[in-house]
C-alpha positions as CSV (number, residue, x, y, z in Angstrom):
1,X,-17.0,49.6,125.7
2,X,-18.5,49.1,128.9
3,X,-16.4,50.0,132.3
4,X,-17.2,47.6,134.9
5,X,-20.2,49.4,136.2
6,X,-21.7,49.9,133.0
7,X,-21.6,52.4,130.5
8,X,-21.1,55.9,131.0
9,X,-24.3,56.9,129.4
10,X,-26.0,54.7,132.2
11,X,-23.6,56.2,135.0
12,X,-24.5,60.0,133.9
13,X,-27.9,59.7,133.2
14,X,-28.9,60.7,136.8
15,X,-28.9,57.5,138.6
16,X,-27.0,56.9,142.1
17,X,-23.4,56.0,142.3
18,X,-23.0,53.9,145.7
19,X,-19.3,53.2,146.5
20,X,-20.0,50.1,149.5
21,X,-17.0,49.4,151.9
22,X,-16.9,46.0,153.7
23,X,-14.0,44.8,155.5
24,X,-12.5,42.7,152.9
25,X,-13.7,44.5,149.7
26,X,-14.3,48.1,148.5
27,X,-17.5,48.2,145.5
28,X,-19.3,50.5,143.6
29,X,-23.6,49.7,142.9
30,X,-25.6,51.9,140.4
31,X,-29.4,52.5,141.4
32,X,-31.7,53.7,139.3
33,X,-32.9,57.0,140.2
34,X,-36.8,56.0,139.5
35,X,-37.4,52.1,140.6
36,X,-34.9,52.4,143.1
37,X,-33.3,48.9,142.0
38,X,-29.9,48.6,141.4
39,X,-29.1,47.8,137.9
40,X,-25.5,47.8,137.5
41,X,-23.0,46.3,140.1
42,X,-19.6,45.6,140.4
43,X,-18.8,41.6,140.2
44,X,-18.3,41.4,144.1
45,X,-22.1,43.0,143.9
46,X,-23.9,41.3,141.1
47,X,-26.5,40.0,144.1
48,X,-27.4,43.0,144.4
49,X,-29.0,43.8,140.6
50,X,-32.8,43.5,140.5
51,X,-33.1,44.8,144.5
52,X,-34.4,47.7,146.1
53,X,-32.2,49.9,147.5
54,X,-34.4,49.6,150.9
55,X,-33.5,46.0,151.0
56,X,-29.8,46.2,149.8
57,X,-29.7,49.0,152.7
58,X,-30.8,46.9,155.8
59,X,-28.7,44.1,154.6
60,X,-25.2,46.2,154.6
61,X,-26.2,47.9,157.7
62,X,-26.6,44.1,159.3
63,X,-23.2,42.9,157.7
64,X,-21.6,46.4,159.2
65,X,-21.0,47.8,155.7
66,X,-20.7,51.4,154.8
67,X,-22.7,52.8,151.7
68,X,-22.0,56.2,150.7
69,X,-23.6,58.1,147.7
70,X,-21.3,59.1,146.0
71,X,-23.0,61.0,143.2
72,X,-26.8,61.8,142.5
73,X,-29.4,61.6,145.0
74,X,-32.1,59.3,146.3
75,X,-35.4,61.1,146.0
């Protein structure tokens, strides 16, 4: 059964974990590791799906937001 940022398979199958803290919400993102899209989001995030992590980037940086990798790496 899915968890609410996918499946585990998806989760460990080398993609980025991003946990993104805002002032009124803490989130987690999934990008994956070769398109460097997200592809799973939490609900709060569900914008964010289909966008490069470049993009999703600038705009938390603009809205004074804090993403953290939390595991895997961005090559």
């Amino acid at each position: 059964m899915p968890t609410p940022l996918g499946t585990n398979a998806e989760a460990d199958s080398g993609n980025v974990l991003v946990r993104v803290d805002a002032t009124h919400f803490c989130a987690g993102l999934i990008i994956d590791r070769l398109d460097q899209r997200a592809i799973i989001a939490a609900p709060i995030l569900a914008w964010t799906i289909g966008r490069h992590r470049t993009e999703l980037s600038n705009y938390f940086r603009r809205k004074g937001w804090r993403a953290t990798i939390v595991r895997g790496s961005v090559p």
